[in-house]
C-alpha positions in Angstrom: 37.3 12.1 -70.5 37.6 10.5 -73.9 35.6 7.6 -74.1 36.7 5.8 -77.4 38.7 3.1 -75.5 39.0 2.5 -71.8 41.9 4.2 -70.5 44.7 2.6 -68.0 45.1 3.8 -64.5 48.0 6.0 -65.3 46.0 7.7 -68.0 42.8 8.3 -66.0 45.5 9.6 -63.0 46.7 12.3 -66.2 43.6 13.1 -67.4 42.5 13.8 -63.6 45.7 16.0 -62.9 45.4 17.9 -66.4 41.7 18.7 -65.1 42.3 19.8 -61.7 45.0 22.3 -63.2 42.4 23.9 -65.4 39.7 23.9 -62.5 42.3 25.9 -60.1 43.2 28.3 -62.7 40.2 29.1 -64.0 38.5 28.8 -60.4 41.5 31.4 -59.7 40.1 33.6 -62.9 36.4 33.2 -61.6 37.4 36.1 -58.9 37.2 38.7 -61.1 34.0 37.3 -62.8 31.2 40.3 -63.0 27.8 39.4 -62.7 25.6 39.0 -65.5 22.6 41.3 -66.7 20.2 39.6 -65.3 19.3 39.3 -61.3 18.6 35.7 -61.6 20.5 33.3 -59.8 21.1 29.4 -59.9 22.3 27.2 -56.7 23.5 24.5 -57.7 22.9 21.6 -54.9 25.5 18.7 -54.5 25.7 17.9 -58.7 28.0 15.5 -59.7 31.2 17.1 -61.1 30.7 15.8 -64.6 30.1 17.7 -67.5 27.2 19.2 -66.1 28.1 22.1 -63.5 30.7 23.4 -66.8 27.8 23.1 -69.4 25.3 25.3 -66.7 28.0 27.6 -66.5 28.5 27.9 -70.8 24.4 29.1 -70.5 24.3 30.9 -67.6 27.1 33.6 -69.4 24.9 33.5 -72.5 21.8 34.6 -70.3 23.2 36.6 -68.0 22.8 34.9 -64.8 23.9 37.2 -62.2 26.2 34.1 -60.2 26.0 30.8 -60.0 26.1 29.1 -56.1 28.0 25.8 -55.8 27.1 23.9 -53.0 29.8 20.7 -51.9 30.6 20.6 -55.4 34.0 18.5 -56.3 36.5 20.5 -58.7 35.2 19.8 -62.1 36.3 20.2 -65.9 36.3 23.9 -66.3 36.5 22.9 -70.0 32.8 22.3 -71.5 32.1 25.7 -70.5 33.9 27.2 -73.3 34.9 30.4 -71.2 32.2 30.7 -69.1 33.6 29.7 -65.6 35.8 32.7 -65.4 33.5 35.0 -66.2 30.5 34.0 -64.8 31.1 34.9 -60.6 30.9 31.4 -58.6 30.1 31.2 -55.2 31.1 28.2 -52.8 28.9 26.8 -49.9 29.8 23.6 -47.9 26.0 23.4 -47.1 22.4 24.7 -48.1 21.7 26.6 -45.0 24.7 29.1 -45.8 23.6 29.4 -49.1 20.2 30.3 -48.3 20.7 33.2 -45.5 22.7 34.6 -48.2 20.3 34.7 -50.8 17.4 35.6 -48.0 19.7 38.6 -46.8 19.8 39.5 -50.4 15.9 39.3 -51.0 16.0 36.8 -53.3 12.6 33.9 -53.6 13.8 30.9 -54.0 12.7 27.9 -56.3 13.5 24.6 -56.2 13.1 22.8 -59.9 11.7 19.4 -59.2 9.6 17.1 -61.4 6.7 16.2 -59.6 5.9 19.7 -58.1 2.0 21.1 -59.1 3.2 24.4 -59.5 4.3 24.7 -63.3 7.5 27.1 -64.4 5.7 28.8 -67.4 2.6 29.8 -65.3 4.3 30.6 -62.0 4.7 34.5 -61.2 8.2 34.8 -60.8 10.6 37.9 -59.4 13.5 39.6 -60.6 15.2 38.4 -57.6 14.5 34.4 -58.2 17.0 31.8 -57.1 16.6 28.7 -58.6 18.1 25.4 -57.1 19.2 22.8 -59.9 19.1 19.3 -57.4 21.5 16.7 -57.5 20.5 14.3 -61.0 19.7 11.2 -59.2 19.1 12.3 -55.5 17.6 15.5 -56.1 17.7 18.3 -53.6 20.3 17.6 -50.2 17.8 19.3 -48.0 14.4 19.0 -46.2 12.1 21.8 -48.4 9.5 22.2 -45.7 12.2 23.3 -43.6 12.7 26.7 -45.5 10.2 28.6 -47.4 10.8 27.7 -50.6 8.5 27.4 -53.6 8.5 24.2 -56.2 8.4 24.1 -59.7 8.5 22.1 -62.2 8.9 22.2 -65.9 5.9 21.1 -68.1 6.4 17.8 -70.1 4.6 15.7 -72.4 6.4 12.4 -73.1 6.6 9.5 -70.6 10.4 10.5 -69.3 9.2 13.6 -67.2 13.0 14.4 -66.2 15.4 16.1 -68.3 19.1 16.4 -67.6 20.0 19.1 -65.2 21.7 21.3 -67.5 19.2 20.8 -70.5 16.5 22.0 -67.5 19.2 25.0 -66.1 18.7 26.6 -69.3 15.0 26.1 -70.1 14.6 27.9 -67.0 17.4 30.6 -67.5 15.5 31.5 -71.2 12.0 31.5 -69.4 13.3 33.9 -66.9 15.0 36.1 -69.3 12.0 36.0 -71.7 10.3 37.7 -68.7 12.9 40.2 -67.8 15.1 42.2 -70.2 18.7 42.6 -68.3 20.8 45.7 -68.5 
């Protein structure tokens, strides 16, 4: 949404309508997505429908990501992804616990990516079948991780932040998987 002045009801109401139009169509396109090289997959848990979710997407076809798992996510502005929600396959889940017999069924470990987990991304043996969960950016993950067996990790930082925004961390973690494994 343009942010150089604020905009009236009406024009927020447009902007809304114009973006849900390109959501459905491209969500439509998104069917006949093929997965990427790679095996990797990211789950995306309850983000906020921001530019976010489209900007994971715009990495995730320049790595290779396999799918991308939406869980309770609101339609969002297919836009920022350049592309990349149409061609990169989506899948939707109303809750975690869906999402994760799917990916267990599949033989997939899963990771969450957390910022005060011991275990650190770069030194953590990971497989060709890794899932990794991208929490909510001010809530984190929706779901209880003791309840599931799921490993944490987190990504190693040096300044005082220690957070980065969840797309900025999506594709740290899509290049150290894919410096690991070649796809194709």
């Amino acid at each position: 949404m343009p942010n150089k002045r604020k905009l009236s009801k009406q024009e927020r109401r447009h902007y809304y309508e114009q973006m849900l139009r390109r959501y459905t169509k491209q969500r439509q396109r998104n069917a006949a997505a093929v997965p990427g090289c790679q095996k990797m997959i990211f789950v995306l848990d309850h983000l906020k429908a921001g530019f976010n979710v489209a900007k994971i997407f715009r990495s995730a076809e320049s790595f290779g990501v396999h799918e991308i798992h939406l869980i309770d996510i609101a339609p969002f502005d297919p836009a920022p992804s350049k592309g990349a929600f149409r061609k990169v396959p989506a899948r939707f889940h109303d809750d975690f616990d869906s999402c994760h017999r799917e990916l267990i069924e599949r033989g997939y470990k899963i990771f969450t990516l957390e910022p005060d987990c011991d275990a650190a991304l770069n030194t953590t043996d990971l497989s060709e079948k890794s899932a990794f969960i991208m929490g909510h950016e001010e809530h984190g993950i929706s779901f209880d991780r003791s309840h599931y067996d799921i490993q944490c990790l987190s990504i190693p930082q040096y300044g005082a932040t220690q957070s980065l925004n969840v797309s900025i961390a999506a594709s740290i973690v899509m290049y150290e998987y894919s410096s690991r494994f070649r796809g194709g």
